[in-house]
Each structure stands twice: as C-alpha cells, then as structure tokens.
C-alpha positions in Angstrom: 19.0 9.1 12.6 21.6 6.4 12.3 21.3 3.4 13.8 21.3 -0.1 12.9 19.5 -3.1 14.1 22.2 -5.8 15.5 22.1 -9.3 17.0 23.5 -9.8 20.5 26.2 -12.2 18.9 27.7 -13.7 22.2 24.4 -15.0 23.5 22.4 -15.9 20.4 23.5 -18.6 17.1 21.0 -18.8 13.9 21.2 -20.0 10.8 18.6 -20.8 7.9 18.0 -24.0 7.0 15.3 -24.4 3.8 13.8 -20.9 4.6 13.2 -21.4 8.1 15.3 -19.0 10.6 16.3 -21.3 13.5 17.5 -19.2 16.5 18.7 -19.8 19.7 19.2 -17.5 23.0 22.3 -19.4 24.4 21.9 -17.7 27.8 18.0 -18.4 28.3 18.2 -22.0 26.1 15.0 -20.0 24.3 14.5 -21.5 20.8 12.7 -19.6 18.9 11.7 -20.4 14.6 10.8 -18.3 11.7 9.1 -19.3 8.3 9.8 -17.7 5.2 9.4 -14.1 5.5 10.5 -14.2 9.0 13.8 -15.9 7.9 14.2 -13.0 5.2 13.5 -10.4 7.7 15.8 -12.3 10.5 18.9 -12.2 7.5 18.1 -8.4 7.2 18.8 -7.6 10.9 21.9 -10.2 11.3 23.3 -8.3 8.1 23.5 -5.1 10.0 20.1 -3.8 9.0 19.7 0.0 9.0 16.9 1.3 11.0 14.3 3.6 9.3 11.2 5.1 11.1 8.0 3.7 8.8 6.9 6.7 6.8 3.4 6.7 8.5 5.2 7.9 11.9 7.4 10.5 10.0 5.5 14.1 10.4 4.8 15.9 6.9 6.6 18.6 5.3 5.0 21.7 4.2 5.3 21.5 0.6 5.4 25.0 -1.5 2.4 26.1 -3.1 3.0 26.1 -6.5 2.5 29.5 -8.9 -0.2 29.9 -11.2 -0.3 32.3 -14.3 -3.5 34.4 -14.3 -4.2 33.0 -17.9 -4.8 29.7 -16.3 -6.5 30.9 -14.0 -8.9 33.3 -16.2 -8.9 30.3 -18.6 -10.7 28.1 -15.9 -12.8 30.4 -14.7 -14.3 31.4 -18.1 -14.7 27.6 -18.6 -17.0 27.5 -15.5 -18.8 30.3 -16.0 -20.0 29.1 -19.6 -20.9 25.4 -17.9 -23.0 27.6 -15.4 -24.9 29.6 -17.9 
C-alpha cells in the first residue's frame, strides 16, 4: 500500500514559526495551532509523508518452526529428568 498523506494546498497556508505549526483553512477562515511535536508531525505530512498502517493493526505472519537436533533435545530432557530425581 502506497499512499501518501498530502495537504490540500489551494485551500490551506502553514508555516512554523519557533516550533509552533500555524495553519489556516482559507476556505472556512479556520485557524488551527500546533506545539512542538504537532509542528514536527504537521512538517512530516506537508513534506509528502508516506502512509504506513501502525504495526499493531498489521495481522501476524506465521513464522517457521525452527528444527531441532535430537541431541538437544535428549540433552534437555536428560537434564530434567536428573532435576526430578
């Protein structure tokens, strides 16, 4: 999925002034502000900002299961049968 985040250039004029994103709809005269990490995050999206799903909301991938030698495994098992004697 390829898409990118944009800012409806016609209609709205920004600009960051000592960390504070200033922005204004010029169709609905809406001014909106953002401090610090809002400025940061409003400089992201004006820069053409690539849209990625968060990876909580991306399903998991079956992973392989992994092979095991037998000595391993006869390794381990002698271990635990001496710690339960």
């Amino acid at each position: 999925m390829s898409r990118r985040f944009t800012v409806n250039a016609p209609a709205v004029v920004s600009e960051v002034i000592d960390g504070e994103a200033v922005i204004l709809n010029l169709r609905s005269g809406h001014y909106f502000s953002a401090l610090h990490t809002g400025a940061v995050v409003w400089e992201w999206i004006d820069g053409g900002a690539e849209y990625q799903p968060h990876w909580s909301l991306v399903p998991p991938k079956q992973s392989a299961v992994p092979a095991v030698r037998t000595a391993e495994l006869d390794g381990v098992t002698a271990s635990a049968a001496m710690l339960s004697a």
